[in-house]
C-alpha positions as CSV (number, residue, x, y, z in Angstrom):
1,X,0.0,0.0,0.0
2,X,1.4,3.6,-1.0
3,X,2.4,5.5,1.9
4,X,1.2,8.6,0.6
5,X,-2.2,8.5,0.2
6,X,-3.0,12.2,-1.4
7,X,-5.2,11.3,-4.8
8,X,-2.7,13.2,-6.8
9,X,-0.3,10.5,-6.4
10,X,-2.8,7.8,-6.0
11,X,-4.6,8.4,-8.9
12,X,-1.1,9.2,-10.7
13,X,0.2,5.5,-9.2
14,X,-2.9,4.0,-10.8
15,X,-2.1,5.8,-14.3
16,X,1.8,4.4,-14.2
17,X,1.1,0.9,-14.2
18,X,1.1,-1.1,-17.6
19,X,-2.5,-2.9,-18.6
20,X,-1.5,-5.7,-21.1
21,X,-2.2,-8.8,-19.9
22,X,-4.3,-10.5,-17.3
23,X,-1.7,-10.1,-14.2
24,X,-3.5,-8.6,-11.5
25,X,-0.7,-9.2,-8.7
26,X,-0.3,-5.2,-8.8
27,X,-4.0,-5.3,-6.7
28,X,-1.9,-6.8,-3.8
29,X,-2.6,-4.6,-0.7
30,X,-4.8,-2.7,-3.0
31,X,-7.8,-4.7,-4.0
32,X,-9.3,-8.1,-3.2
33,X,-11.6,-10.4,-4.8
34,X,-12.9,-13.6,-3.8
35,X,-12.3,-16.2,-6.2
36,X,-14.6,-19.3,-7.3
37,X,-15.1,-22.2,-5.6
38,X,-14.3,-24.7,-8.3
39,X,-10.8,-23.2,-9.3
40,X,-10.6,-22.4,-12.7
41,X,-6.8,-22.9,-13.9
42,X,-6.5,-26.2,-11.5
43,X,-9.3,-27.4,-13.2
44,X,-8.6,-26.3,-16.7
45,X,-5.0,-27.9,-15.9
46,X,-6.6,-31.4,-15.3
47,X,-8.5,-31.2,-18.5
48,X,-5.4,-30.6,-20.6
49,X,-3.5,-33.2,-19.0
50,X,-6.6,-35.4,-21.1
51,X,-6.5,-33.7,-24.5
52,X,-4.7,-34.0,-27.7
53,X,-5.5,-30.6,-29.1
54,X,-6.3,-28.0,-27.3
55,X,-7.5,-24.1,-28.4
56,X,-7.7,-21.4,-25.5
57,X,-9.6,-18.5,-26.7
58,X,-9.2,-15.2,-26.2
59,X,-6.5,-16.1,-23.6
60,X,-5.4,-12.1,-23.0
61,X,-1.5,-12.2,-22.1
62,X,-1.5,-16.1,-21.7
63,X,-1.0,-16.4,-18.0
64,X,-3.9,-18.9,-17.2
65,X,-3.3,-21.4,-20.3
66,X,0.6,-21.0,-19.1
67,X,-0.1,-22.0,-15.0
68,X,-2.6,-24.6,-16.7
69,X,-0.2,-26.3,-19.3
70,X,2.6,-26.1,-16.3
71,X,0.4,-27.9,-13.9
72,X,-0.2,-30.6,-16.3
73,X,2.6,-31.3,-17.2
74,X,4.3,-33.9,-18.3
75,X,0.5,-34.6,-19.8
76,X,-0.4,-32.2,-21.8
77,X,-1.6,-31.8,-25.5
78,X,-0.2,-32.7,-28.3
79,X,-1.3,-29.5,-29.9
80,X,-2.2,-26.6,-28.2
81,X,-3.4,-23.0,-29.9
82,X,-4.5,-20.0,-28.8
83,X,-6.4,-16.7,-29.5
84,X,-6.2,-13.2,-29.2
85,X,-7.5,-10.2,-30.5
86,X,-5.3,-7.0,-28.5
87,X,-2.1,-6.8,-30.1
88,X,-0.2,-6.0,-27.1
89,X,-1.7,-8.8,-25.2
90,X,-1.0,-10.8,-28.7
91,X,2.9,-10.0,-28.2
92,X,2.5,-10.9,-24.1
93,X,0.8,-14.0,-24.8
94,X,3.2,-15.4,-27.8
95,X,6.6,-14.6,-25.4
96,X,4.9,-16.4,-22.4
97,X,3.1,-19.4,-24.3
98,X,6.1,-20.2,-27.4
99,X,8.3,-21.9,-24.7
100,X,5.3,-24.6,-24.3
101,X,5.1,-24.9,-27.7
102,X,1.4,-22.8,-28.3
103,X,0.6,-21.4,-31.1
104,X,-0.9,-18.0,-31.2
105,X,-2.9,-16.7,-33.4
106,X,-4.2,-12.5,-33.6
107,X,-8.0,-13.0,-33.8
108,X,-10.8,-10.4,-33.8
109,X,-12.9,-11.7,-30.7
110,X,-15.4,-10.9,-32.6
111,X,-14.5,-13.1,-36.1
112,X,-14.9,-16.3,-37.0
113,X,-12.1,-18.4,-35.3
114,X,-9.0,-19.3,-37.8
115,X,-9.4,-22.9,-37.7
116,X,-10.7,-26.1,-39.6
117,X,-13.8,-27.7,-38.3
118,X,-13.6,-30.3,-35.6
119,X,-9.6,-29.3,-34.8
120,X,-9.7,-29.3,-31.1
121,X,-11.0,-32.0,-28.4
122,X,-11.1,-29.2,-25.9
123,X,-11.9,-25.7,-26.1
124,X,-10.8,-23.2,-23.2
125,X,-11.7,-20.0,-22.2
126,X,-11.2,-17.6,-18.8
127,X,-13.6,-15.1,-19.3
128,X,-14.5,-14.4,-22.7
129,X,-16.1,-10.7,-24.1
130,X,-18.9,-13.1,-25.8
131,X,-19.1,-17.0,-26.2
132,X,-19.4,-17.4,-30.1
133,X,-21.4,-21.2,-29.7
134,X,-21.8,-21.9,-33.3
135,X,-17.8,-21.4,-33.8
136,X,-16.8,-23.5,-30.6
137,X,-19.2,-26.3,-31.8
138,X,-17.5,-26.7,-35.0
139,X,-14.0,-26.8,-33.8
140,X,-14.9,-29.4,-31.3
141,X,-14.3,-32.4,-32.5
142,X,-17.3,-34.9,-32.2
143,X,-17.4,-35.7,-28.4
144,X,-15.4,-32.6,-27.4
145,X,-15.8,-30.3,-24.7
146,X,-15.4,-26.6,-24.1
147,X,-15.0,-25.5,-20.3
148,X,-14.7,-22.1,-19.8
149,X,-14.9,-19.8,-16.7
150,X,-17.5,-16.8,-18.1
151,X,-18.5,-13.3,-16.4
152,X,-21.6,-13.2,-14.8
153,X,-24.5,-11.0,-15.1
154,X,-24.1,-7.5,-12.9
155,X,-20.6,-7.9,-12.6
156,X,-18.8,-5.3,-10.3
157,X,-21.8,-3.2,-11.2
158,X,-21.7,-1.1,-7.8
159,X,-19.0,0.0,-9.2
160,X,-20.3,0.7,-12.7
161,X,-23.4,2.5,-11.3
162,X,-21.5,4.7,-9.4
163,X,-19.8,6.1,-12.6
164,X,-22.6,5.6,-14.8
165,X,-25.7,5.7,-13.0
166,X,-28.3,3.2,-12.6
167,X,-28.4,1.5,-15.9
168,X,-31.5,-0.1,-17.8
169,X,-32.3,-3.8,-16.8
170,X,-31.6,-5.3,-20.1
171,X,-27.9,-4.3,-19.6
172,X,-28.0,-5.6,-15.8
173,X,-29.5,-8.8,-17.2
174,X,-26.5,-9.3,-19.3
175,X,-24.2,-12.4,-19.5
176,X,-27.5,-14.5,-17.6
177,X,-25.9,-18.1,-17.2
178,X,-29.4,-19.3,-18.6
179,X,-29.9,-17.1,-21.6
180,X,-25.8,-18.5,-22.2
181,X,-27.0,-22.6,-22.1
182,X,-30.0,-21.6,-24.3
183,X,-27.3,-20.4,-26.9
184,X,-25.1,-23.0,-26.7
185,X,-28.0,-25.5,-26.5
186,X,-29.2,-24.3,-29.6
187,X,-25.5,-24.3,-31.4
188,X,-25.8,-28.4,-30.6
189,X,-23.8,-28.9,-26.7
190,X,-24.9,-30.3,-24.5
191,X,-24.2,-28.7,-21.4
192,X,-23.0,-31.3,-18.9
193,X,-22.2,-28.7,-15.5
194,X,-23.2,-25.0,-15.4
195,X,-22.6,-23.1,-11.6
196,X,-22.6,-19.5,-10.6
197,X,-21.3,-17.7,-7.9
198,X,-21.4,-14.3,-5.8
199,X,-18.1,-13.2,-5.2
200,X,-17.1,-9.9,-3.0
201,X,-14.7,-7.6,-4.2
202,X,-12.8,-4.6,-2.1
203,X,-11.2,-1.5,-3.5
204,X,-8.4,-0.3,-0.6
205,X,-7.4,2.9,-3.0
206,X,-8.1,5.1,-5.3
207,X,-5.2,3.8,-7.2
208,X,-6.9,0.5,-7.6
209,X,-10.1,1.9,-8.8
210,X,-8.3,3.6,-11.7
211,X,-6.1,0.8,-12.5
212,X,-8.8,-1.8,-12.9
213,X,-11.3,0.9,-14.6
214,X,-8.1,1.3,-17.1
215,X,-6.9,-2.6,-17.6
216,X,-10.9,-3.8,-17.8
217,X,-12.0,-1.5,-20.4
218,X,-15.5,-2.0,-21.1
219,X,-16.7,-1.8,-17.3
220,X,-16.4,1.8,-17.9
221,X,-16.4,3.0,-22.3
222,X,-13.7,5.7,-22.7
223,X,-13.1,5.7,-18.9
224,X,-9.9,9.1,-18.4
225,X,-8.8,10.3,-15.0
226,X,-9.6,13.7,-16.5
227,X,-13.2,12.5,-17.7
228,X,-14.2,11.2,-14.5
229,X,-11.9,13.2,-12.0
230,X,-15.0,14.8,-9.5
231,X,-16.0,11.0,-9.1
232,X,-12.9,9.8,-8.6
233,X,-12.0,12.3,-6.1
234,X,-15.6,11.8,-4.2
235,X,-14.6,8.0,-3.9
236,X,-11.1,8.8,-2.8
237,X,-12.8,10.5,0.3
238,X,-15.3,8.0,0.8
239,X,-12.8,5.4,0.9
240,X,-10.7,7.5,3.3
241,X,-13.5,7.6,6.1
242,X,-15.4,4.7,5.8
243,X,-12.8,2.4,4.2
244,X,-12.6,0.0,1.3
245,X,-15.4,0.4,-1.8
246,X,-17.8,-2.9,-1.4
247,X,-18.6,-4.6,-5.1
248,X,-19.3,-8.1,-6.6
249,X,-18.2,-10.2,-9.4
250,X,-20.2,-12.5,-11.0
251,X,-18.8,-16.2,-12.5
252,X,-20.2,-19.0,-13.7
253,X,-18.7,-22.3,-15.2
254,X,-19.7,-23.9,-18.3
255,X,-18.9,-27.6,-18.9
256,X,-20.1,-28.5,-22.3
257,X,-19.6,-31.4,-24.9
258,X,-20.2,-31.7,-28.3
259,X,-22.1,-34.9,-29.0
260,X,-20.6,-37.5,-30.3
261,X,-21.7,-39.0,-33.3
């Protein structure tokens, strides 16, 4: 924790720090968040130690798919691919994951993904923008799976709100778990496990605030320090006297399979 704690040089230590990647070790002292239950990269890491070829997508600066392919080691796929669609986090992910032997390939998140149909017997993903479910069914190989840790609905939105406003329920209803199996449902999975879980999240600082406003872009479109500088400096005091900002993430695990035929 900074031992100045002016907002000037909070908000200025929140600015320094880089955003590409998904290392959030910088939060230490800062900013805590409850994590799931299940464990994601544990579990992710027993699944590859059972798959020949593997595809992680949108895998940001690599840092899950590499503790995952680490912990499964020696077992782990024969091929193993990747996407990506932020160049910097493109460049993160290719120097951490090449020394495993992972391909990876700059990819809209948006786009269909670069590869043949039925390439992979297991699909990955830690948090993807949007699940596209007709793509991941047709690189799945016949009796395939795709587990993936997604965002939830309402996620961190105490904190959105308070920089937004109250938003319309449509948006709050975003990401439902249940509207997600309908979708992949109707792509052809079958979706073998689905759970969801509450999680509570402190902000210590200031600094923290604009970090993680700044590294998770679309909590907050075109969030600036300059933009939002009367808020920030409103929840800088609030912090000060009655301490850290309350919010909640949202997660829920998908375990699906492609049917075989």
């Amino acid at each position: 924790m900074a031992v100045n704690r002016s907002f000037e040089d909070l908000v200025a230590a929140g600015v320094a720090v880089p955003t590409e990647g998904w290392d959030f070790s910088w939060f230490a002292g800062r900013a805590s968040e409850e994590r799931p239950s299940w464990g994601y990269a544990v579990s992710a890491a027993q699944r590859l130690g059972g798959a020949e070829a593997a595809l992680d997508i949108q895998t940001g600066g690599g840092e899950v798919l590499d503790f995952a392919l680490g912990r499964a080691e020696p077992a782990r796929p024969v091929l193993a691919a990747a996407t990506e669609g932020w160049p910097p986090n493109v460049a993160k992910a290719t120097a951490l994951l090449r020394p495993r032997g992972v391909v990876v390939v700059a990819a809209p998140d948006d786009a269909p993904l670069p590869f043949a149909d039925e390439a992979f017997d297991l699909v990955l993903s830690r948090h993807p923008v949007r699940p596209y479910w007709d793509e991941i069914a047709r690189v799945l190989l016949p009796g395939g799976t795709y587990f993936a840790q997604h965002v939830g609905p309402a996620s961190v939105f105490e904190l959105v709100e308070y920089f937004l406003g109250p938003l319309p329920a449509q948006v709050r209803a975003g990401r439902d778990p249940e509207g997600e199996r309908a979708d992949a449902e109707a792509a052809g999975l079958e979706i073998v496990g689905l759970r969801a879980e509450r999680l509570r999240m402190e902000f210590h600082d200031i600094a923290a605030v604009v970090h993680f406003l700044r590294k998770v872009v679309w909590m907050v479109p075109g969030f600036t320090v300059e933009a939002y500088e009367p808020q920030l400096r409103a929840l800088h005091e609030r912090i000060e006297r009655e301490g850290p900002f309350v919010a909640h993430s949202t997660r829920h695990l998908f375990d699906a399979r492609k049917p075989a035929r």
